[in-house]
matplotlib code that plots the C-alpha trace (Angstrom):
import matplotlib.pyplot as plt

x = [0.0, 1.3, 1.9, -0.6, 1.9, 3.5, 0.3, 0.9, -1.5, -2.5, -0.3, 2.5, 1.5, 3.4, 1.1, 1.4, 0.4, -2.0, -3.4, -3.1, -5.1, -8.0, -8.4, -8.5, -10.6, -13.1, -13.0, -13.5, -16.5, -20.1, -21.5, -23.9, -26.5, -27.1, -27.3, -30.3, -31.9, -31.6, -33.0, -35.8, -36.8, -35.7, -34.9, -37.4, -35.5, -32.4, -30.7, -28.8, -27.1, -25.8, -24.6, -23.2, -21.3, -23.6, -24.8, -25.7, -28.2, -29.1, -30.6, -32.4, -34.0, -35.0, -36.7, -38.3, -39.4, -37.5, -38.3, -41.8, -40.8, -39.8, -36.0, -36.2, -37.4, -34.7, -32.6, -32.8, -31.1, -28.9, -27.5, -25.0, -23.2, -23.0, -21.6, -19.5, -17.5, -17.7, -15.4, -13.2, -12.6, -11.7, -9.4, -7.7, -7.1, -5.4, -3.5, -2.3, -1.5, 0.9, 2.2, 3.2, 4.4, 6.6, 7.7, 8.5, 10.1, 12.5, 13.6]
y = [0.0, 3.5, 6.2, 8.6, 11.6, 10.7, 11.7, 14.4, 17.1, 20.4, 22.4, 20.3, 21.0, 23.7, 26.2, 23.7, 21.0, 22.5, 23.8, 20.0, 18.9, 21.6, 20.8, 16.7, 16.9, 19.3, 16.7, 13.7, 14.7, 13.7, 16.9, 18.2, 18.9, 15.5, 14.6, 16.6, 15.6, 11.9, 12.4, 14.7, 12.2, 8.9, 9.7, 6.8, 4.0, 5.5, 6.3, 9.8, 7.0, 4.9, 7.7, 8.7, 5.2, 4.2, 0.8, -1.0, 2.1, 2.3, -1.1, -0.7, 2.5, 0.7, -2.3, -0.3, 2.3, 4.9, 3.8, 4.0, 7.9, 8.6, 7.9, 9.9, 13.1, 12.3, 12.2, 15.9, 16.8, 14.5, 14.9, 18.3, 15.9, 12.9, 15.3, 16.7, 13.3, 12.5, 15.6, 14.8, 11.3, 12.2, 14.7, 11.8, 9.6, 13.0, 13.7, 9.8, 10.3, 13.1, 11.2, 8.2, 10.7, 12.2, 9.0, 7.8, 11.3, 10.8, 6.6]
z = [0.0, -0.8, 2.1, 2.1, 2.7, -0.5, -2.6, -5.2, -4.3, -6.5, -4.1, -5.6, -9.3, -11.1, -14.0, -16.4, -14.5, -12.6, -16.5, -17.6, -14.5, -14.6, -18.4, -17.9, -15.0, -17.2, -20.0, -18.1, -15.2, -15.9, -17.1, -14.9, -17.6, -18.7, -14.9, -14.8, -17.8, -17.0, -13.5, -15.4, -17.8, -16.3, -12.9, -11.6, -13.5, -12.0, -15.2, -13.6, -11.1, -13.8, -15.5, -13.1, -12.1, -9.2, -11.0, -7.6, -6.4, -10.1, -10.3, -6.9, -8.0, -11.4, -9.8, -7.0, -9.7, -7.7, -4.1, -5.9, -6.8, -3.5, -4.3, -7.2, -5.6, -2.7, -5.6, -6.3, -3.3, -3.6, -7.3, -6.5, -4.1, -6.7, -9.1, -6.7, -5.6, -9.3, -10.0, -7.1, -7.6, -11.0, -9.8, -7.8, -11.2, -12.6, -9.8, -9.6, -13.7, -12.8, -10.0, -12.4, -15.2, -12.6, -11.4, -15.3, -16.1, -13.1, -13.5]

ax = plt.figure().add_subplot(projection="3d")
ax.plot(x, y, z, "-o")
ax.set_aspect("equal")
plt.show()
């Protein structure tokens, strides 16, 4: 396992990193927009949540019908947050492709 300390962070980043990271990490989130239009149109059959990578919640709200809507509307609250750690965890895959690229660049 890898020490946590040792974890590139964006304070470590210089301007063109830190321009390479803000750029990939803009690319590569779940766009918001179709977010909401999934949970709009088929927000019951939990379509936003596969979208957005939650397949085991997805397939519960699809054979409940949304926690029989109830998830769905939940759901509303809920999105900003998925988005959210969607945008950070993809962050955290940049950050660990610098890390490696930094590693390569020095062997």
């Amino acid at each position: 396992m890898t020490d946590p300390r040792s974890r590139l962070t964006t304070h470590d980043l210089g301007p063109q990193e830190l321009l390479l990271l803000r750029d990939e990490v803009e690319r590569r989130k779940k766009s918001p927009v179709t977010t909401w239009l999934l949970w709009l149109s088929l927000g019951t059959f939990g379509a936003h949540r596969f979208y957005l990578g939650r397949v085991v919640t997805g397939l519960l709200m699809l054979f409940t019908l949304g926690g029989i809507f109830i998830w769905a509307v939940i759901d509303l609250f809920l999105i900003p947050g998925m988005l959210r750690a969607n945008k950070e965890k993809v962050q955290d895959e940049v950050l660990l492709e610098l890390e490696a690229r930094r590693g390569k660049a020095v062997s």
